[in-house]
C-alpha positions in Angstrom: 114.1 146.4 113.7 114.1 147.2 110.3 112.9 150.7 108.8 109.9 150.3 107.1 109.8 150.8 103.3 108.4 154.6 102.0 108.3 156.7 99.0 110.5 158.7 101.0 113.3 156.7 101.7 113.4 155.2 98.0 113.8 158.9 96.4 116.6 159.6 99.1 118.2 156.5 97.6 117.7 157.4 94.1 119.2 160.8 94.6 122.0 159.1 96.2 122.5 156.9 93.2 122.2 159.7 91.2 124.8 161.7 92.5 127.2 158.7 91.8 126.2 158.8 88.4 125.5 155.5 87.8 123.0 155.1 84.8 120.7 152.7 85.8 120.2 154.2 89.5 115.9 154.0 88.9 115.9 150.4 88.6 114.3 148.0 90.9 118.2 146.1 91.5 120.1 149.4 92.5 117.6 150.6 94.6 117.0 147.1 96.1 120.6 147.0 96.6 121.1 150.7 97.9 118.1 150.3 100.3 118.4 146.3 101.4 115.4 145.2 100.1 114.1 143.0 97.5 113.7 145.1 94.1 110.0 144.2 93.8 109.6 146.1 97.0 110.2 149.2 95.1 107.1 149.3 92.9 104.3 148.6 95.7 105.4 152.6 95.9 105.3 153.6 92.6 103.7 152.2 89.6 106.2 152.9 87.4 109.4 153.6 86.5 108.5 157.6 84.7 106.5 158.3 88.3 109.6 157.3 90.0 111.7 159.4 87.8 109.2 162.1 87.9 109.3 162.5 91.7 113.5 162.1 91.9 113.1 164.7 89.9 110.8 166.5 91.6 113.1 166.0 94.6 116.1 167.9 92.7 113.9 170.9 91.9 113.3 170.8 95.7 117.2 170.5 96.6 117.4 173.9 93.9 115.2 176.3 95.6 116.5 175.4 98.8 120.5 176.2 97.8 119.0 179.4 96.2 117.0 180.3 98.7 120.4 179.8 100.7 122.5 182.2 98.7 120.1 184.7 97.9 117.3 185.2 101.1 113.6 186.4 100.4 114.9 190.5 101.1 116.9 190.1 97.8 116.0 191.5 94.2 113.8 190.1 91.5 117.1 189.7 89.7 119.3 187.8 91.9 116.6 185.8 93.4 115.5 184.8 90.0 119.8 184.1 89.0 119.5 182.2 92.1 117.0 179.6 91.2 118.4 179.2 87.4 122.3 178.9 88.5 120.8 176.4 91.5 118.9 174.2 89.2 121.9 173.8 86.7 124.3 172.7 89.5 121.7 170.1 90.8 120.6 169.0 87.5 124.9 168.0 86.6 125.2 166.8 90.0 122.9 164.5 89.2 123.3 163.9 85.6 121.3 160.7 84.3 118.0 162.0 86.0 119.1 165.9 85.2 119.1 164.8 81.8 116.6 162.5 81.8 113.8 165.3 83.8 114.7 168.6 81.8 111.7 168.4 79.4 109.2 167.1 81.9 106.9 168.5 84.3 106.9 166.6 87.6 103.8 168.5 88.8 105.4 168.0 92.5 105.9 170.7 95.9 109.5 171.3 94.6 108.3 172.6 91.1 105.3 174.4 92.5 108.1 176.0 94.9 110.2 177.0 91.5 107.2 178.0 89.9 105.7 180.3 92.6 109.2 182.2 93.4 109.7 182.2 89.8 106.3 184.3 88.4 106.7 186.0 92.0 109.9 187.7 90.5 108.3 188.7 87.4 105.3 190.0 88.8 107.3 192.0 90.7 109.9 193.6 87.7 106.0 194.8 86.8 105.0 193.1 84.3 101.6 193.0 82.9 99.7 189.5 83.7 99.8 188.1 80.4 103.9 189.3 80.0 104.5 187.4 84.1 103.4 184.2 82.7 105.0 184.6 79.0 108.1 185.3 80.3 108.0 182.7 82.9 107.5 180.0 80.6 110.5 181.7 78.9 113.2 181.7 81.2 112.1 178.2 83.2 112.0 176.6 79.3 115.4 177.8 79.0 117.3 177.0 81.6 115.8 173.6 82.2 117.0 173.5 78.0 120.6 174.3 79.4 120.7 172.4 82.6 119.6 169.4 80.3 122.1 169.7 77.9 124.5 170.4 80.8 123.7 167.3 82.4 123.6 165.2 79.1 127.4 166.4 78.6 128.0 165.3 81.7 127.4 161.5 81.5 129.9 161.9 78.0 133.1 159.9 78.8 136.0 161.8 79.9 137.8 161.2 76.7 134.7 161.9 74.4 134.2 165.2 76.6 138.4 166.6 76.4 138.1 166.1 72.7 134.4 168.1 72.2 136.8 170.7 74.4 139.9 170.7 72.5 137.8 171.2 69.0 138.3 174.5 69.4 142.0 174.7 68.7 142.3 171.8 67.1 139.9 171.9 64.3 138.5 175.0 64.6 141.6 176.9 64.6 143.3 175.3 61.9 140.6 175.0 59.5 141.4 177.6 56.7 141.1 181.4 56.7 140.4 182.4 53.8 137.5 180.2 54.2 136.2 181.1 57.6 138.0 183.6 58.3 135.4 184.8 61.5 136.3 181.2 63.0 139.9 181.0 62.5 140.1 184.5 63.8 138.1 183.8 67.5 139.5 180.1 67.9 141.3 181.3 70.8 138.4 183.1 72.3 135.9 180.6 71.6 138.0 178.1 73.6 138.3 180.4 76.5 133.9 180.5 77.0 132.9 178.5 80.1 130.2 177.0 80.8 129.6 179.6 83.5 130.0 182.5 81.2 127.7 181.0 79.0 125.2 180.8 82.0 126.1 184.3 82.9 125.7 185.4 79.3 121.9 183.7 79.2 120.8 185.0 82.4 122.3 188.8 81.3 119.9 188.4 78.1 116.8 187.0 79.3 117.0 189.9 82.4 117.2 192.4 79.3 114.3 191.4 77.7 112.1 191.3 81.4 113.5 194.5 82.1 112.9 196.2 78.6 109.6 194.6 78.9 108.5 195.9 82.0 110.3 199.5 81.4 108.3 199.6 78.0 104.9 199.5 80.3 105.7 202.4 82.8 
């Protein structure tokens, strides 16, 4: 007997799709295909294509706070919990690139957001920040890293060869462009090349911490 048809069962295929990266994984002929169905079957669940997009989305943001709640339990500090979530939403969102990219500047407004959201302003209440400062700098750090795990995610559907020569600008245009007309540049080619993406992650996460904490320290 065949399984019946659900909302359920068509994210879980999207999110499949989307881990392959394929780029047109929310259309009524993948998921037909992925699911064995006819692709009309698809929309008697959702009315659209952005409401399907919306909740695969939604689904990731769910997949996030549960890694990070993985890595970093409950007993943990407002710090690492709040790492935690922002690390674990850039890995999903790349994972699943087309709708990581696609999602970063919406709100999906479903239970794997809300989860995000509550652990989120949690944290900050708990650094002991006024109120008005928990939901500021909320709207802070969730707007940036979803900025970063977009534009993470967008990289990552670059071909390979459009990708290696973004990386090799560094030394190869960078480096060689004259000194005595950017001299800063020519002078940190080498180190500029050497920046990962994680340290650039670290590097975020280190400065919006500073500002929560300066914040909070400020108001005792």
């Amino acid at each position: 007997m065949k399984e019946r048809l659900t909302r359920e069962r068509i994210v879980d295929a999207a999110v499949a799709i989307a881990a392959r990266g394929e780029p047109d994984g929310l259309t009524g002929r993948a998921l037909g295909a992925e699911l064995g169905v006819d692709r009309s079957a698809v929309w008697r669940h959702f009315p659209d294509k952005d409401a399907l997009l919306l909740a695969v989305g939604d689904r990731l943001l769910g997949m996030a706070a549960d890694r990070a709640a993985d890595r970093v339990p409950a007993g943990f500090g407002p710090r690492e919990r709040l790492s935690a979530l922002a690390r674990e939403v850039v890995r999903v969102y790349v994972a699943h690139p087309y709708v990581g990219a696609a999602v970063a500047s919406r709100t999906t407004r479903g239970p794997g957001e809300f989860r995000i959201v509550e652990a989120m302003l949690a944290a900050l209440a708990e650094v002991g920040l006024a109120e008005a400062d928990v939901v500021r700098y909320y709207r802070m750090l969730a707007d940036t890293v979803l900025a970063y795990a977009g534009n993470r995610a967008q990289y990552a559907v670059l071909p390979p060869d459009v990708r290696s020569g973004d990386e090799r600008a560094w030394l190869a245009e960078y480096a060689a462009l004259n000194p005595a007309e950017f001299p800063e540049i020519t002078a940190r080619a080498r180190r500029l090349a050497e920046v990962t993406d994680d340290t650039v992650l670290d590097t975020l996460l280190e400065g919006l911490w500073l500002a929560v904490s300066a914040r909070a320290e400020g108001r005792s």
